[in-house]
Every structure is written in structure tokens, then in C-alpha cells.
N, C-alpha and C positions, 0 to 999 in steps of 0.2 A: 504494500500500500504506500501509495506516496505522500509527502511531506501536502498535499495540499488537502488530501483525505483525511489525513491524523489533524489537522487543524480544524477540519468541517469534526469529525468526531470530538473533540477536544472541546468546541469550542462552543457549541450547536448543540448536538444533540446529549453527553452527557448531562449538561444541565437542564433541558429539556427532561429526561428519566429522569433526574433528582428532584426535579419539583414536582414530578406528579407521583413519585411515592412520598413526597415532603403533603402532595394534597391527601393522600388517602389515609397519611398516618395522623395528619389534624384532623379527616374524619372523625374519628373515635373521640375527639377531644372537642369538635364545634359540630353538632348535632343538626345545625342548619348547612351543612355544606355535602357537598354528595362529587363524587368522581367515579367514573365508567373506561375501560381500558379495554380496545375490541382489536382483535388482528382479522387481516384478512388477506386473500391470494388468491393467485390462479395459476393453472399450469397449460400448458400451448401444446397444437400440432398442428402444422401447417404446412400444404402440399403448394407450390406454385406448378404451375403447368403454362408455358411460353414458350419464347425459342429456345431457351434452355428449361428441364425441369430439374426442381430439386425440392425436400422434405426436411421441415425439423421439427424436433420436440425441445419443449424449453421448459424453463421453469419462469415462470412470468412475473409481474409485478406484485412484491408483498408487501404489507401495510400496518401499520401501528395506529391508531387513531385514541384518540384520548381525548373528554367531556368532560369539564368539572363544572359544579355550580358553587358557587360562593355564600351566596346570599339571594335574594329573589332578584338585585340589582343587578350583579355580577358573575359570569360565566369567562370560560377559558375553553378553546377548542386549539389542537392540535391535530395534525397530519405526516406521517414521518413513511416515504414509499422507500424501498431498494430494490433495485436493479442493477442486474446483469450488461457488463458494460464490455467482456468481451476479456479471455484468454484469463477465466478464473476469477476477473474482479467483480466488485457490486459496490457501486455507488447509491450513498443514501441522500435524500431529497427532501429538505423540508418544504414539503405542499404548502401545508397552510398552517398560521399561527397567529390567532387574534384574540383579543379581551374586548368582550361586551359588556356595555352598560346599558339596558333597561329602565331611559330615564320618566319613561310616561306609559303605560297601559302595554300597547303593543309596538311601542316607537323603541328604538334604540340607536344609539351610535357604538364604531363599532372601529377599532386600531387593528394595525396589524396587519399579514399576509392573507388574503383570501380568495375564492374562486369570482372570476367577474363575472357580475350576475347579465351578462348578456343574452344569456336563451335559458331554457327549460333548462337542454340539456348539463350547460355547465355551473347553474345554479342549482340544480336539484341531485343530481346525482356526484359522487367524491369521485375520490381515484379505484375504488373496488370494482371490479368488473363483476361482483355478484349481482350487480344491480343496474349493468347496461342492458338494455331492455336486445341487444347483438351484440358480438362479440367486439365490433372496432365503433369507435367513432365516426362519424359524419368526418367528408373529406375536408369542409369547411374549417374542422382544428386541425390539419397538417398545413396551412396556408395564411390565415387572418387572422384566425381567433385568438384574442391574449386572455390565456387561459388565468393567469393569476393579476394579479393587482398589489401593492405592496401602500398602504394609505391610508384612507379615512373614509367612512362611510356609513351616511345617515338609512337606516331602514328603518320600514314600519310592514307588519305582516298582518293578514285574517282581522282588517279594519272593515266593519262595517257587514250588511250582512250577504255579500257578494263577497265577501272576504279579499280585500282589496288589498295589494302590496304596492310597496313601492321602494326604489332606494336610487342613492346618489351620494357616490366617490367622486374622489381626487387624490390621486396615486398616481404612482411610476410607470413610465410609458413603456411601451413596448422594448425598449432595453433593457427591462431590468426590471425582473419579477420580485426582488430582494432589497433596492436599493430605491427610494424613492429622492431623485435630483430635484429640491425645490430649486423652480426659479428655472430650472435647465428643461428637462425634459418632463412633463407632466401630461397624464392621462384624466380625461371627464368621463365620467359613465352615468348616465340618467336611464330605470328602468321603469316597468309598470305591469303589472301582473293583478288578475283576480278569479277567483275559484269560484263559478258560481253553484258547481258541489263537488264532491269528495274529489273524483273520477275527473272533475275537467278542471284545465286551466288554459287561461289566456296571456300574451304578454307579449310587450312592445321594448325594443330598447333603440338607444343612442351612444354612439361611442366616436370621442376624439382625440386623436395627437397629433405630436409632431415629433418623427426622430431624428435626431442629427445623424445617425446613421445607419440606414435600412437595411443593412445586411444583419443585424440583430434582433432579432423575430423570437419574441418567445413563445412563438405557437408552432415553431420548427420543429422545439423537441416533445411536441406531444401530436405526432403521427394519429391519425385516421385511415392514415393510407399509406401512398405514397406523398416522399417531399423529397427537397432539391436546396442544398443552402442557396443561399443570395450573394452575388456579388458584386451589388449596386452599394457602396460604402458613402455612397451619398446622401442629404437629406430628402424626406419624405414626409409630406402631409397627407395624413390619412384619417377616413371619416366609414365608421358603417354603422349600417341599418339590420335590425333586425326583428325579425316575427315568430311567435310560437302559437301551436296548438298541441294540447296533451288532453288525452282520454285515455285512463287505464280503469276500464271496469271489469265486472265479472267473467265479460267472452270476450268482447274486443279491446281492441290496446290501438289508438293509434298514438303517432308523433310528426307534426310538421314543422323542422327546421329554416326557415330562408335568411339567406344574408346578402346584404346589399352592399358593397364596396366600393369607396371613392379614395383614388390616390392622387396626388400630384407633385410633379417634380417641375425644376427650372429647367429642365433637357428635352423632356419628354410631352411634358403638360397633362391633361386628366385624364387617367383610366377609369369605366368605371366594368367591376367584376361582378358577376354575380355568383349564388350556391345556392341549392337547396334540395332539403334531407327529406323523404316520407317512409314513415315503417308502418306496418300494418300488420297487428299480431291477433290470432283467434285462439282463447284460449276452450280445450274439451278436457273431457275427467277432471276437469278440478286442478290438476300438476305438469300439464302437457299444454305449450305452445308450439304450432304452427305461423312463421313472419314470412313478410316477404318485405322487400323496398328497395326503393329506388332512392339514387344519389349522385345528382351532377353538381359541376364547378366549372367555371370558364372567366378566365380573366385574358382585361384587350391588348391586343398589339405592341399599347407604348407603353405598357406596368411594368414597372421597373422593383416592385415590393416581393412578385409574384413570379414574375415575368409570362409572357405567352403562354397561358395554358389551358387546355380543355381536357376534362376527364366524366364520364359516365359510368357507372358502377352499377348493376344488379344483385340483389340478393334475396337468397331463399336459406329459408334456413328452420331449425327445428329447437327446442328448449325441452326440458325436464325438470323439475325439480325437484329431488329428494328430500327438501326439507326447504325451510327460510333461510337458510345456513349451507344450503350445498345444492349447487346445479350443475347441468352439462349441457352445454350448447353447441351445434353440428351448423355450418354454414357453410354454402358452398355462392362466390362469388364470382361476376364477369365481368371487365373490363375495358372498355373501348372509347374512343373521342369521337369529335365529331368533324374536325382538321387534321390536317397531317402532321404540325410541327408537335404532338406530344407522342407517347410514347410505346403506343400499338397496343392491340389486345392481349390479354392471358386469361385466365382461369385461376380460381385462389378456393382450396377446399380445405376448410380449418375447423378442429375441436378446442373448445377450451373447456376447462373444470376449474369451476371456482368457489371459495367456502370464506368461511365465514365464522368467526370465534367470540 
């Protein structure tokens, strides 16, 4: 392990473990405080079929998650993933790390690392694949989506009897999931979301920056699919849009993802890209889904973030669940554009098993 690893372990996450058995042993001693400590994981196999074929089994993303509450004001959430990073190593990742304060009813502010509440998907669901509704992400997070935020952030949830949300950060831009540069590089996110029962929700967001330099994308390293680093080291003003719809009831399960992308540079001028994600799952016996969905991405000519690219994706795929704690999901996936300058067709057939502690 290298000197830059033992300083993340050293420095991060030690004290990270020390305080949350420091919260569970004040358990016993402040009777209004509570902490929950959950692991979770998954394990891969995956066949590509292209001009070249090849097959591997892996061991996948594993997870620590940790919930304390304080007080009815005060709460602590933690996220700690390792991964497999290639010739025996495994790097650890603090996801996310934030202190809430519940200063009114359902309103709160909120510090710290957290997921941008810009869709369902990356607001609602963590890093544990027991709870992707398929086994990858929408293509849309290997390309725009800044999956973390590093900042400040006002929410309010379940307002009203529409159960109405809302929230609005200012955080660190697309450089830098960890470090928030006042003054240099800052990110605005405006969402809005309302349940009008259990099974649906609705939700609209906003998101702006500006990087001083666009080959730093932190939605590179959280793949949906395929990605491609960036080698535009230049500045980039960039703007999206985005829309959800989620129903997960007793048989059917749908989810519509779309994202709307506005870039511009002084070289190039405005690209604008588009995405969007639908799943459609029917659940029979009670522990058995049946999905299917579709999932395109196309960004123009002169993006310089993304650069030129179109991709379309089919999938069909099957679910099980052995419990709330443990499934297995079988997907068999096709791949094709709809231009020539991306990257031709394949075939992608993958199991994942994933549980739940």
C-alpha cells in the first residue's frame, strides 16, 4: 500500500471507526442517542461479447454505512465503499459524510459530503447495489452527473400532504467531490420533489458550475457504462436539467430518468446533450422480478466536457430475492449508436449477488 493510502487510512477513516464506536459506547450512557452500523456488497460476473470476447468474476463494491442520532436535532450519516483497484489493491472511499441539524418540523440544514440530490436515482438510492432497482446505473453517471457534492444544504422532506421536498446546496464543483474552493470553483443545486403516495414520486432539479478545468469530472469515476477520460484541460461552463418519475408498487416498478445538458467553452461555444433512462419492472410470486429498459445518451459535435458521443443500450433482465438482505440479478445487455464516431455494438451478459448486513 502506498504512502498516499496509509495517509487516507490514517487520517480519514481511523477516526471515522473511532467515533462511531466512541457513539455507541455513549449509547449506554445518553439514553436519547441511538447508532446503526450496516455492511453491505456484491459480487460480479460478467461476459462481454464484441470483437473481442472475454468473462470475469469479481468481487464488487463493499460498504460500511453508519447512522447515529444525537438528539431529535442532531444526526451523523457516514458512507465508507472499497474497491478493487487492480493487481491485489483496494482502495477505500469516503462516499459520504454529513451532520444534520433539524432546525424546524421537517426543514433541516445539512454540512458535509453528500449525494446531489439531482434525480430519484442518486438521491434515493446509496452506493449498495442491493437496492439498484438493475444491476449498472443509467449511462447518464459515467458522463455529467456529479454524483457527490462537498457543502451546504438546506432541505425540507414529507411537507405538506403531497409530501412535498425540497433542497438547495452550494458546494464544490465538479472538481472536487472533497474539497469545497470558496470563491474559486463553486457548484448551485436547486431540487423539488413530492410523493403524492407511498409508491410515486415526482421531481425536478437544477444544476450549475463552472470548472477551470474540465478534464476533472467527478462522474468519470462512477461508471454506468462505458466512459472515456477528458482531455479538454480547459475551462467549462456547464448547466443541467433534470426530470424524474418513480413508481415502485406491489407489480409494477417503473423509473424515468432524463437529463438535459448545456456546456460552453470560449473555443467551441454551446453544446447542448441530452440522456434518458426508463426501467420497467413487473413484479409475480411476491420475490420474483421480470425488467426491461431502455437507455440513450448523445452529446453534440462541439462538447468539449463529453466530447462527441452517442450510445443506446437495451436491457432485459430478471431479479430474485431471497430475502430484504440478499438478491441475485441476471441481465443480459445490447449496445449500439446511432453515428458512427462512437464505439460499435456488443452484447454484455452479467450476474450480480448482492446482500446486505
Amino acid at each position: 500500500m502506498n504512502q498516499n493510502k496509509n495517509i487516507f487510512g490514517d487520517q480519514i477513516v481511523k477516526p471515522i471507526i473511532w467515533c462511531f464506536f466512541l457513539l455507541v459506547f455513549s449509547n449506554s450512557l445518553h439514553s436519547q442517542m441511538s447508532a446503526r452500523l450496516n455492511a453491505y456488497g456484491h459480487i460480479d460476473f460478467e461476459s462481454v461479447f464484441s470483437d473481442t470476447t472475454y468473462s470475469n468474476f469479481s468481487l464488487g463494491e463493499q460498504e460500511l454505512f453508519i447512522n447515529a442520532k444525537f438528539n431529535d436535532e442532531f444526526s451523523f450519516l457516514g458512507e465508507i465503499t472499497l474497491n478493487y483497484s487492480g493487481h491485489g489493491n483496494y482502495r477505500l472511499n469516503l462516499e459520504r459524510l454529513r451532520l444534520k441539524y433539524n432546525y424546524y418540523k421537517n426543514h433541516s440544514l445539512i454540512i458535509g459530503k453528500f449525494h446531489t440530490p439531482v434525480n430519484y436515482w442518486n438521491d434515493v438510492y446509496f452506493h449498495a447495489r442491493l437496492f439498484f432497482p438493475t444491476i449498472d446505473r443509467p449511462l447518464m453517471f459515467s458522463k455529467w452527473i456529479p454524483v457527490h457534492t462537498f457543502g451546504m444544504r438546506l432541505q425540507g422532506q414529507n411537507i405538506g400532504k403531497n409530501n412535498f421536498g425540497y433542497d438547495l446546496l452550494v458546494g464544490s464543483g465538479m472538481g472536487s467531490e472533497d474539497i469545497y474552493k470558496v470563491f474559486s470553483e463553486t457548484s448551485i443545486t436547486a431540487a423539488v420533489h413530492w410523493k403524492p403516495t407511498d409508491e410515486m414520486r415526482f421531481g425536478f432539479s437544477g444544476y450549475i458550475t463552472s470548472m477551470d478545468d474540465a478534464s476533472k469530472m467527478a462522474a468519470h469515476s462512477h461508471s454506468g457504462g462505458e466512459h472515456e477520460m477528458n482531455m479538454y484541460t480547459g475551462p467549462l461552463d456547464f448547466q443541467m436539467l433534470n426530470a424524474s418519475i418513480a413508481y415502485f408498487g406491489e407489480k409494477w416498478e417503473v423509473l424515468n430518468e432524463f437529463s438535459f445538458n448545456r456546456t460552453k467553452t470560449d473555443t467551441l461555444g454551446v453544446s447542448n446533450n441530452i440522456s434518458n433512462y426508463t426501467y420497467v419492472g413487473r413484479r409475480f410470486l411476491e420475490k420474483n422480478v421480470v425488467f426491461t429498459g431502455f437507455d440513450v445518451l448523445y452529446t453534440g459535435e462541439n462538447d468539449l466536457h463529453t466530447y462527441p458521443y452517442d450510445r443506446m443500450k437495451f436491457i432485459l433482465g430478471y431479479k430474485y430475492e431471497y430475502s430484504e438482505r440478499l438478491n441475485l440479478k441476471a441481465q443480459l445487455e445490447y449496445y449500439t449508436n446511432m453515428n458512427d464516431h462512437s464505439l460499435g455494438s456488443k452484447y454484455e451478459f452479467k450476474i450480480q449477488m448482492s446482500y446486505g448486513l
